[in-house]
C-alpha positions as MATLAB code, in Angstrom:
seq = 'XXXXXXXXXXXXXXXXXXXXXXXXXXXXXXXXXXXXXXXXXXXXXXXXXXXXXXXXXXXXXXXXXXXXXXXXXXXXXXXXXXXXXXXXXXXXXXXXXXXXXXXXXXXXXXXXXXXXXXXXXXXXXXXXXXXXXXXXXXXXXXXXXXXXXXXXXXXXXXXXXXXXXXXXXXXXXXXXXXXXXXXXXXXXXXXXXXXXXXXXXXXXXXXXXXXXXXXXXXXXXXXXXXXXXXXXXXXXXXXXXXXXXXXXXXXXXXXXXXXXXXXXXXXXXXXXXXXXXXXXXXXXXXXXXXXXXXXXXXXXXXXXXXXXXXXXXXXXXXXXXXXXXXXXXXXXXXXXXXXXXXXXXXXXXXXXXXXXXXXXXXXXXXXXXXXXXXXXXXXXXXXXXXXXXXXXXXXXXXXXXXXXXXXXXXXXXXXXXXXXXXXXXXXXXXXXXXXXXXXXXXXXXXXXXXXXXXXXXXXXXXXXXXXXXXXXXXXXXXXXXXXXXXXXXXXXXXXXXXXXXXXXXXXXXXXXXXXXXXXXXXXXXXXXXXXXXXXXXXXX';
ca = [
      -1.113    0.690  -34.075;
      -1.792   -1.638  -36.551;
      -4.253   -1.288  -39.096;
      -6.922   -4.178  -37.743;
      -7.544   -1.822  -34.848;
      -7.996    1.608  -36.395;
     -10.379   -0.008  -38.799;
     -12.296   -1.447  -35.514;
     -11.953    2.272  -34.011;
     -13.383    3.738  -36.522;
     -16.562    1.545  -36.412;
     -16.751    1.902  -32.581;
     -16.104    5.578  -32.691;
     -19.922    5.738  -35.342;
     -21.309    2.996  -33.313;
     -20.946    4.757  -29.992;
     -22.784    7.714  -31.131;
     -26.110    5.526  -31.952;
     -26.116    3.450  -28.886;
     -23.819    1.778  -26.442;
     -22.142   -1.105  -28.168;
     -19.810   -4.140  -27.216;
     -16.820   -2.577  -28.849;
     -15.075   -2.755  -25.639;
     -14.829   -6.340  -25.014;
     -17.716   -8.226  -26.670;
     -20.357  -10.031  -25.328;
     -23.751   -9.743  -23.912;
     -24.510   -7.943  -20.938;
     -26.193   -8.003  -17.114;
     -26.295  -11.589  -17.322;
     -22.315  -12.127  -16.115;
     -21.394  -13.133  -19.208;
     -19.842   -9.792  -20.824;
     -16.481   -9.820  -21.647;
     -14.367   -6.735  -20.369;
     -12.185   -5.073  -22.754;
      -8.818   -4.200  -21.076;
      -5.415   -2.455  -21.659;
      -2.067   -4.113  -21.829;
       1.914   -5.029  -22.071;
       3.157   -7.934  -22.743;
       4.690   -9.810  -20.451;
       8.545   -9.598  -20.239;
       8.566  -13.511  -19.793;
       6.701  -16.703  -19.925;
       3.884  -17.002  -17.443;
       5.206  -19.495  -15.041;
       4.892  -18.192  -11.901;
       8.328  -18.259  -10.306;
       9.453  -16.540  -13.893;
       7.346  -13.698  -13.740;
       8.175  -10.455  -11.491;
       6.875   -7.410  -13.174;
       3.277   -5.971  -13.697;
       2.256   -7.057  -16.650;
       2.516  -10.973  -16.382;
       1.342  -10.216  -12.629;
      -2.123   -9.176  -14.208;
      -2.546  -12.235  -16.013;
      -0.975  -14.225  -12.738;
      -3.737  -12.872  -10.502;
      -6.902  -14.494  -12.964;
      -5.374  -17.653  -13.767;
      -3.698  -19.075  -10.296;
      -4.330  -19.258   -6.891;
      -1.919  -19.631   -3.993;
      -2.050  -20.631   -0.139;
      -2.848  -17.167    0.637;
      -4.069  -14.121   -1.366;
      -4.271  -10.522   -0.444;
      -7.235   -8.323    0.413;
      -7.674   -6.159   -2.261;
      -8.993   -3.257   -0.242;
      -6.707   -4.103    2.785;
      -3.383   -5.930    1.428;
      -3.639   -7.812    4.335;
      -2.954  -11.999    3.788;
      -5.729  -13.949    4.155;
      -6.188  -17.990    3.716;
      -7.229  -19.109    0.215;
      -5.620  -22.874   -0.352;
      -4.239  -22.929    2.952;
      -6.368  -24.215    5.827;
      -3.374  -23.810    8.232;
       0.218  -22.974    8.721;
       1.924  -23.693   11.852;
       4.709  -23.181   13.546;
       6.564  -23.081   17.102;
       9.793  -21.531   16.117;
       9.041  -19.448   13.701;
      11.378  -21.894   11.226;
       9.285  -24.721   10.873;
       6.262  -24.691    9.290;
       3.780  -27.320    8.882;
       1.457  -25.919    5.942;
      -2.106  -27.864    5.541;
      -4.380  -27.363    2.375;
      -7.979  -27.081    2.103;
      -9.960  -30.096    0.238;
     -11.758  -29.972   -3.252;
      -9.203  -27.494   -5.204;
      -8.388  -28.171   -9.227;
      -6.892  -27.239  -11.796;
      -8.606  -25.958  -14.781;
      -8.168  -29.365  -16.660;
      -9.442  -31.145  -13.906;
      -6.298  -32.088  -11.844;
      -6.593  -32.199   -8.086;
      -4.232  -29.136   -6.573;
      -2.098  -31.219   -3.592;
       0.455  -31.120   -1.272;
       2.404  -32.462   -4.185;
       1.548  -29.357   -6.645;
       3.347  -27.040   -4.222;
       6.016  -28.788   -3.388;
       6.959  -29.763   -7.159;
       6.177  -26.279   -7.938;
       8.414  -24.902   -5.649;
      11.738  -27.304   -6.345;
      10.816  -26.110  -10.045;
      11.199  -22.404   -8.794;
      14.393  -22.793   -7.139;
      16.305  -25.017   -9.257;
      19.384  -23.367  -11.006;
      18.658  -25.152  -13.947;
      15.483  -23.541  -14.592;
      16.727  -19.916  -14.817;
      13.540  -18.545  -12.860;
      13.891  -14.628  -12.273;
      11.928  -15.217   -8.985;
      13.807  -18.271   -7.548;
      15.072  -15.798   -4.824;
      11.907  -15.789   -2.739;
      12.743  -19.662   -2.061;
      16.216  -18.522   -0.708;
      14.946  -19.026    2.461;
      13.828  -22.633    2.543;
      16.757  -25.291    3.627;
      18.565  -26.660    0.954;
      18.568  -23.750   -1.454;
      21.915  -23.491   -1.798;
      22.477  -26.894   -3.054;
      19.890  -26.737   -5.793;
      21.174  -22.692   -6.773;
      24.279  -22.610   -5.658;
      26.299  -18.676   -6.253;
      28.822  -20.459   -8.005;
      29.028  -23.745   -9.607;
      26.683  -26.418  -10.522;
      23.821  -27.428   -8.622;
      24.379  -30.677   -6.271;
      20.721  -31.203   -5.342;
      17.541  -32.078   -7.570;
      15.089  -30.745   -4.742;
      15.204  -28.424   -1.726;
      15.831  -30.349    1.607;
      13.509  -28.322    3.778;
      10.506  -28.838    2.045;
       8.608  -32.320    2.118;
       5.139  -33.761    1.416;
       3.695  -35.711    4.212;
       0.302  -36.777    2.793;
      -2.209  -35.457   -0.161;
      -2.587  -32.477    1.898;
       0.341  -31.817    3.878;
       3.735  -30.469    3.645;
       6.404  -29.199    5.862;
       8.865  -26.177    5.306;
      12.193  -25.614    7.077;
      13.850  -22.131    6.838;
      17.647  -21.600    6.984;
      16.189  -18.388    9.883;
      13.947  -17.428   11.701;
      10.937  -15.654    9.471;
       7.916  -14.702   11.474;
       6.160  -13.218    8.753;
       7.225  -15.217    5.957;
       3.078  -17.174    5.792;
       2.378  -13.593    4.926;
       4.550  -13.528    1.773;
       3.037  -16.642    0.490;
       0.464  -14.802   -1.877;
       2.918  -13.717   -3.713;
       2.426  -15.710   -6.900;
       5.526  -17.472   -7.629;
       4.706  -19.825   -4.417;
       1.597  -20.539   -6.638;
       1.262  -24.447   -6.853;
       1.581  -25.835  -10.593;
       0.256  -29.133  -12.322;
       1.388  -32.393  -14.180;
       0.831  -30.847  -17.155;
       3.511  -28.055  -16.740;
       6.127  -30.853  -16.197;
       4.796  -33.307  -18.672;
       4.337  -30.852  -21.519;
       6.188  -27.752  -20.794;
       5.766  -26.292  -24.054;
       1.962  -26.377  -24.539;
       1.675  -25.189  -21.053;
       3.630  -22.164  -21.879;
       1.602  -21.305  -24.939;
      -2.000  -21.843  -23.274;
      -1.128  -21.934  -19.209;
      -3.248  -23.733  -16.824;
      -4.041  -22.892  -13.509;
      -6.478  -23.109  -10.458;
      -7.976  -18.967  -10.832;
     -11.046  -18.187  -11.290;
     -10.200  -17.452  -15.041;
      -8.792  -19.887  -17.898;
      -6.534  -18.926  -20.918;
      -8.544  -19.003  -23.928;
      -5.970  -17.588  -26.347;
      -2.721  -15.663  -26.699;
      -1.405  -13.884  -29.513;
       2.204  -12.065  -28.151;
       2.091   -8.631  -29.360;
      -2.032   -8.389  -29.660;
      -4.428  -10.022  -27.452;
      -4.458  -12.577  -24.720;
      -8.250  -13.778  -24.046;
      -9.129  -14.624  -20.996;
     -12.422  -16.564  -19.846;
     -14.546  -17.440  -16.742;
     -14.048  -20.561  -15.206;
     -17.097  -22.590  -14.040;
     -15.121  -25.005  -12.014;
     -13.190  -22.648   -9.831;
     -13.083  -23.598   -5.950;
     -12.635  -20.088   -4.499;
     -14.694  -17.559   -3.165;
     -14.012  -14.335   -5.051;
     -15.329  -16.122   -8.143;
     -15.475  -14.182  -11.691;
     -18.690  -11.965  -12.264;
     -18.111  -11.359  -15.934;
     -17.493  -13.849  -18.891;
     -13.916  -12.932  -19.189;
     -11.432  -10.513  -19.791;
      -9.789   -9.271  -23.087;
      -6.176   -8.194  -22.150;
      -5.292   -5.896  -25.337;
      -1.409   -4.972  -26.291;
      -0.842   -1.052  -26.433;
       2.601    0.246  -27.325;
       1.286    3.623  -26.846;
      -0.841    4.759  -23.920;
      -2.721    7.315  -25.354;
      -4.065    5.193  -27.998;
      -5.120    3.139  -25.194;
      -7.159    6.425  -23.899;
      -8.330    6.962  -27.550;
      -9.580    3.652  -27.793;
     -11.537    4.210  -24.256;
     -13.310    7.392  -25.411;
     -14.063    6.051  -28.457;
     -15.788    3.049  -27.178;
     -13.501    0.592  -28.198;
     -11.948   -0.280  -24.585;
     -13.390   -0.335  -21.252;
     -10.611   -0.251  -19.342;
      -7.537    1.562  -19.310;
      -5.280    0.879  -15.484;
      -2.769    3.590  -16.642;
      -4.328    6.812  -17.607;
      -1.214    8.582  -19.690;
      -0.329   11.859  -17.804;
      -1.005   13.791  -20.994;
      -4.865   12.980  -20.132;
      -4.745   13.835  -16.556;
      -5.769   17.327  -17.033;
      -8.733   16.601  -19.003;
      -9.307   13.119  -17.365;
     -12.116   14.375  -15.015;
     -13.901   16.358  -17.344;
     -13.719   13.344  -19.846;
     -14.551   10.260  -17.536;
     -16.116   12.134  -14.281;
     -16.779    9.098  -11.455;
     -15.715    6.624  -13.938;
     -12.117    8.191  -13.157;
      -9.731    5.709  -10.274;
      -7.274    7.982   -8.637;
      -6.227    5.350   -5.274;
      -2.858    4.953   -3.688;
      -1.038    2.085   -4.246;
       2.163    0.175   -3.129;
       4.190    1.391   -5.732;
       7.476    3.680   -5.701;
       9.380    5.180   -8.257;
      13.350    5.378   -8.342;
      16.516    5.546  -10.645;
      18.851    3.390  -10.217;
      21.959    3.172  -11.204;
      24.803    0.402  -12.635;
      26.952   -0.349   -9.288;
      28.359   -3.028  -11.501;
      29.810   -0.435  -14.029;
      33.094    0.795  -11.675;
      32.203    4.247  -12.424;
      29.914    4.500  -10.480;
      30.814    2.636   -7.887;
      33.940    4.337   -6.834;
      34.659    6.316   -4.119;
      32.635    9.843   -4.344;
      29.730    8.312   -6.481;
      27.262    8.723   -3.338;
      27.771   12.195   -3.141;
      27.431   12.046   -7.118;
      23.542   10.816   -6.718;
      22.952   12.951   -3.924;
      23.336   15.335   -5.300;
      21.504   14.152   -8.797;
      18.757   13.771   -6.174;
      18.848   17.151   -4.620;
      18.446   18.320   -8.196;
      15.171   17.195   -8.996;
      12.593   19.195   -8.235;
       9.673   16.646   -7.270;
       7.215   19.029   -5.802;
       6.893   20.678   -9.687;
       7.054   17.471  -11.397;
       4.205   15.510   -9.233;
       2.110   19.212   -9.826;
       2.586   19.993  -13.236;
       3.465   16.549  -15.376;
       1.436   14.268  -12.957;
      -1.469   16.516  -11.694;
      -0.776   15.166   -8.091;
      -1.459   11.563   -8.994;
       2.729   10.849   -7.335;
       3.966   12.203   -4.014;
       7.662   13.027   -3.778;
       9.273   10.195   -2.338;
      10.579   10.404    1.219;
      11.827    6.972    2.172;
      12.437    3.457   -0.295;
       9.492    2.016    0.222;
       5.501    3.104   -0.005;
       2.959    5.315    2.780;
       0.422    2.065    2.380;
       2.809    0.461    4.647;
       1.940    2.722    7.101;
       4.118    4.003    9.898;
       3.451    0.851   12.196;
       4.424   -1.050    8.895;
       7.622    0.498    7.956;
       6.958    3.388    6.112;
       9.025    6.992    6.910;
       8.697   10.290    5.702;
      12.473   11.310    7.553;
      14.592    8.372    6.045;
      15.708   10.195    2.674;
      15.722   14.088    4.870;
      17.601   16.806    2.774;
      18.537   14.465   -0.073;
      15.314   14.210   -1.206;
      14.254   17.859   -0.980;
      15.365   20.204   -3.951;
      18.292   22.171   -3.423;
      19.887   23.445   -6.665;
      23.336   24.745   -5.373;
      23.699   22.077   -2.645;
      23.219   19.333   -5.437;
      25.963   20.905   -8.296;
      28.817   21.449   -5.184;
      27.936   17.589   -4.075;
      27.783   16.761   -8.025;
      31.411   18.491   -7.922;
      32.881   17.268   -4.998;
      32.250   13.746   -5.738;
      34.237   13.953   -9.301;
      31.475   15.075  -11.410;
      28.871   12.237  -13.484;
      30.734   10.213  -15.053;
      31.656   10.479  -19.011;
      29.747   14.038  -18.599;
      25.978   12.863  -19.110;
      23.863   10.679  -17.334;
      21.360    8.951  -19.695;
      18.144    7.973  -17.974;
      16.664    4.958  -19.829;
      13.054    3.977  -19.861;
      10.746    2.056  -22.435;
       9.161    4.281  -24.021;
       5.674    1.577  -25.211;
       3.436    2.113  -21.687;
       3.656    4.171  -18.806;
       4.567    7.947  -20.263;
       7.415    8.141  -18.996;
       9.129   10.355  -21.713;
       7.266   13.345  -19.911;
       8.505   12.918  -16.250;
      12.373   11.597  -17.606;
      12.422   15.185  -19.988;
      10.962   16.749  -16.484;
      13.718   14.774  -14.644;
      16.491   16.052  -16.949;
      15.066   19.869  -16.841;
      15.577   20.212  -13.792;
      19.337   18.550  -13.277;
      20.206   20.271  -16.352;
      19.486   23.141  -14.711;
      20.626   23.049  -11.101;
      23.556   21.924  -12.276;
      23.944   24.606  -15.232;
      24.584   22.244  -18.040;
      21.718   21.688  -20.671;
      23.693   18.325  -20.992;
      24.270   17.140  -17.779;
      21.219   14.580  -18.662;
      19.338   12.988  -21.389;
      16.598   10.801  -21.825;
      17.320    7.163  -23.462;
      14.315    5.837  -24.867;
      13.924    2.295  -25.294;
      11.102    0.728  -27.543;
       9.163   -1.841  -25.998;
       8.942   -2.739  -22.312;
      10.202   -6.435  -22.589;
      13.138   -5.233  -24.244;
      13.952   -2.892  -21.682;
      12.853   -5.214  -18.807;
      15.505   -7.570  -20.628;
      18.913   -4.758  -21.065;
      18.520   -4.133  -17.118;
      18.136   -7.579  -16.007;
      21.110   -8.466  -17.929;
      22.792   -5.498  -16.905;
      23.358   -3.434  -20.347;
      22.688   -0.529  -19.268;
      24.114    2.279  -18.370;
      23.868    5.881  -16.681;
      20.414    5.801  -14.316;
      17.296    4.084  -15.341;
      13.767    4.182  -14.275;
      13.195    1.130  -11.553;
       9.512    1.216  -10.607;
       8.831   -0.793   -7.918;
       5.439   -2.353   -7.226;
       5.260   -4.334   -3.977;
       4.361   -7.882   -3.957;
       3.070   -7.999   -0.412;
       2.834   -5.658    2.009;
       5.612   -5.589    3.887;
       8.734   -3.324    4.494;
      10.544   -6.500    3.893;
       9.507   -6.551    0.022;
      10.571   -2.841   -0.863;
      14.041   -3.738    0.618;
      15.195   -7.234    0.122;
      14.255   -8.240   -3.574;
      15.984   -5.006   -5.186;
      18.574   -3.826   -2.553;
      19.345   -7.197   -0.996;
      23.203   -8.499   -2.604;
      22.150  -10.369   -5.563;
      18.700  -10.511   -4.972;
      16.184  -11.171   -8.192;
      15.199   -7.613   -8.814;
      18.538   -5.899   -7.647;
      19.635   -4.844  -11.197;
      22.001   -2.682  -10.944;
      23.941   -4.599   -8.684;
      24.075   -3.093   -5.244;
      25.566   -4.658   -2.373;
      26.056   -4.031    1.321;
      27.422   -6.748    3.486;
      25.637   -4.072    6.709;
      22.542   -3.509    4.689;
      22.499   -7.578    4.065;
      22.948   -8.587    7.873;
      20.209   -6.067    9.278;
      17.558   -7.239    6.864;
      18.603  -10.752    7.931;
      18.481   -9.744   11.407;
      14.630   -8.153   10.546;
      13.825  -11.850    9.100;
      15.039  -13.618   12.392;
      12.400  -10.646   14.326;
       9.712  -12.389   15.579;
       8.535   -9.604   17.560;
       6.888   -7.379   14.300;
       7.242   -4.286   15.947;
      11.429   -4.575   16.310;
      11.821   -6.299   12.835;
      10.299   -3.352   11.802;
      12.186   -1.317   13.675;
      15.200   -3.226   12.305;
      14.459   -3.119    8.507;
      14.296    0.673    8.757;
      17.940    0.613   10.145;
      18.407   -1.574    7.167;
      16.717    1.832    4.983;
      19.353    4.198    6.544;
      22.253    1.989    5.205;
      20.189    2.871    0.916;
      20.036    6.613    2.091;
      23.772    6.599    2.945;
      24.744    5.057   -0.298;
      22.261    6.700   -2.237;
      21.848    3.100   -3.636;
      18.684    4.694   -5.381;
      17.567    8.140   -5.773;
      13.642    7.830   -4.937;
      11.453    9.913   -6.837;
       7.693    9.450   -5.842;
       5.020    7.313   -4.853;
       2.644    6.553   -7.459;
      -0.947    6.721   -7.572;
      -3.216    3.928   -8.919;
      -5.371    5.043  -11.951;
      -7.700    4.096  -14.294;
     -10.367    5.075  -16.622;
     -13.279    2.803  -17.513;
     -16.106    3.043  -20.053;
     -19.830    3.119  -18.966;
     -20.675   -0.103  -19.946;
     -19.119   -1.518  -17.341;
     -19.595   -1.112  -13.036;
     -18.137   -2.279   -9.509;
     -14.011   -1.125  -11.321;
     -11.719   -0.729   -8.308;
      -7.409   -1.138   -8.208;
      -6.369   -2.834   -5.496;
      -2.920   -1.786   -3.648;
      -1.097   -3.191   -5.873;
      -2.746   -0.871   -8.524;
      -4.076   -4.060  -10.127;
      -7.508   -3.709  -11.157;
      -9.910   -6.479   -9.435;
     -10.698   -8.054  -12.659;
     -13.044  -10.637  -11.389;
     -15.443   -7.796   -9.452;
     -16.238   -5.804  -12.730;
     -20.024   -6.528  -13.991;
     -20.503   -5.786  -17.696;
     -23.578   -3.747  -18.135;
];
């Protein structure tokens, strides 16, 4: 850490003894004004909406901008927030109508016009947006982002403004649920001012949220503040919130018990035995929409050759998950069963059969499959994971253990620690590494369709390591064209069996939302996303 802050811990750590202080986040208190103090990352990318797909810049994402529909954060279920309608007859057509008197921040009206510019922004090839995949399905897509080539389109053709408060969507398919992906927030509308001054809007972004950017210094602080003018309902009932960079988790959990943080939405699992007795009700143990897996480089050969499935079968058989979730997590995960999360449900896609004996430990089952299928490749699998947020060096040693010894080779697997989370974020989007890797998943909506599709789909944005299935491809198409829910469904977990075949990722668990909080601040709850509901906490 750098100096600054242990100077500021120290003087919180004396102050807290006297009398409760604002170390956490500053400002006054009961009067909605205090400012909560919170941890954070930064942000693998710039804060545009359709270029940010990881948790981090989500946080900031969900204060500053609004979309047509936003998701209950008890429930997950997608409600109306812009929108005032969207129709359709076919299931392919949409006719989307907004609600009257929304702005931006600096004033700008939010219009038919602010979606529709937004979204040709998001999908345009030349405009390198990691999340231009989620407009793959509106008409026209392939001209502006074209697999190959140049694009031969400025604008997608299936999407049109009809008046200040109308705009029409056509779909390449049939996607009965696709109204309930639009919270998501690269569909998130966007103003002149991103397109007339690109620049300043990255370094201070504007949006229509119930918070504005005050400040942002990468690599310390962004400062977030309460916006007067906001249109929506869930307004902010707190002055603002201080979003503070921690390379370290635990010094996160220092800074909390010393009185110099008031929110930490990761509680390191080196704490979580002495969590309760340190916090008490101001612990947040919640489940969440969030999976852990490894995946693996199908776009090294290695590992893509014939055998390699039985190779991370086996690597999954190997891992005992019952004794890791016990004794490294304090049974805050649950061993993974399918690919996607038990939120879902079983009406909404979720399985505890899909995975079956490859996800259960079985020491001498997992070295003869290890065997049989040629052996890892170059001797050692190296797990990489960043090694700033999240301890994961505890659960990848864990993971390691316990391959190293089903397999009866203390080198079988290592851990490959990589420093910061951007940096990481960056090697496996650009596909440099190698071995397995940590690939946390945390659902953008809640549906089946998002644990499958963005990371397993052929080329999809979050797909990493490269997997592709032309049969897993055309049943999660087929599930899109459902518009009975029940069979699409039905369908996408056909679509599931195809990953467990291939082993295109070795699940581990399903992760638990948790946080700590200080007592001067009340009403701190995650959402399923694991997300804490920033605008809902009331500074004491």
């Amino acid at each position: 850490m750098r100096g600054a802050t242990q100077a500021r811990w120290a003087a919180c750590a004396v102050a807290v003894v006297l009398t409760a202080t604002a170390c956490g986040g500053g400002g006054s208190g009961g009067d909605g004004s205090g400012i909560v103090g919170s941890s954070w990352g930064d942000p693998q990318n710039p804060l545009e909406p359709a270029n940010t797909n990881e948790v981090q810049g989500g946080k900031v994402l969900d204060m500053i901008v609004r979309g047509l529909k936003r998701y209950d954060p008890k429930t997950g279920e997608a409600k109306d927030m812009i929108a005032e309608s969207i129709k359709t007859e076919d299931a392919r057509n949409f006719t989307v109508r907004i609600k009257d008197g929304w702005k931006f921040s600096n004033g700008e009206k939010v219009t038919a016009k602010s979606f529709v510019d937004a979204w040709n922004y998001g999908a345009h090839l030349r405009n390198n947006q990691k999340n231009s995949y989620f407009f793959g399905y509106i008409e026209g897509y392939d001209k502006v982002h074209p697999e190959k080539g140049d694009a031969t389109a400025d604008t997608l053709s299936g999407l049109r403004a009809v008046d200040e408060r109308t705009f029409t969507v056509k779909l390449t398919q049939k996607f009965s649920t696709w109204p309930d992906t639009l919270g998501y927030p690269a569909f998130a509308p966007l103003p002149r001012a991103f397109f007339d001054n690109h620049d300043a809007w990255l370094a201070k972004p504007v949006g229509n949220g119930p918070y504005t950017v005050k400040s942002y210094q990468k690599g310390s602080k962004m400062e977030l503040r309460k916006w007067d003018g906001y249109s929506g309902d869930d307004k902010a009932e707190n002055g603002g919130v201080d979003l503070k960079v921690y390379t370290d988790n635990n010094t996160a959990y220092n800074d909390l018990m010393a009185g110099n943080l008031d929110l930490v939405d990761d509680v390191p699992a080196s704490q979580l035995k002495n969590v309760k007795s340190d916090l008490g009700e101001r612990y947040i143990n919640t489940p969440a929409g969030i999976i852990q897996t490894l995946a693996f480089p199908f776009y090294d050969s290695k590992w893509n050759k014939a055998g390699m499935d039985k190779v991370r079968r086996g690597l999954s058989m190997a891992i005992n998950r019952e004794q890791i979730t016990d004794t490294i997590f304090q049974k805050t995960r649950t061993p993974a069963k399918d690919w996607t999360s038990p939120v879902l449900g079983d009406d909404g896609g979720y399985s505890d059969s899909v995975c079956g004996d490859a996800c259960t430990y079985d020491a001498a089952r997992a070295k003869k499959l290890v065997e049989d299928g040629g052996g890892i490749p170059g001797g050692t699998l190296r797990v990489s994971y960043n090694s700033d947020t999240g301890s994961h060096k505890e659960w990848v040693d864990a993971v390691c253990n316990s391959i190293n010894r089903a397999l009866g080779n203390d080198k079988a697997c290592v851990g490959n620690p990589i420093g910061t989370f951007a940096d990481y974020r960056s090697k496996a989007s650009q596909q440099k590494l190698d071995g397995a890797w940590r690939a946390g998943w945390q659902m953008d909506y809640p549906l089946i369709q998002n644990f499958l599709a963005p990371v397993y789909y052929t080329d999809a944005p979050s797909n990493d390591g490269k997997y592709s299935s032309e049969e897993f491809d055309k049943l999660v198409d087929r599930a899109n064209a459902e518009s009975d829910a029940a069979k699409a469904v039905t369908t996408f977990r056909d679509a599931e069996k195809v990953l467990a075949k291939d082993m295109a990722a070795i699940p581990l668990w399903y992760q638990n939302g948790s946080a700590g909080y200080s007592d001067r601040v009340s009403d701190v709850a995650l959402n399923q996303f694991s997300v804490p509901v920033y605008g809902k906490i009331k500074v004491n």
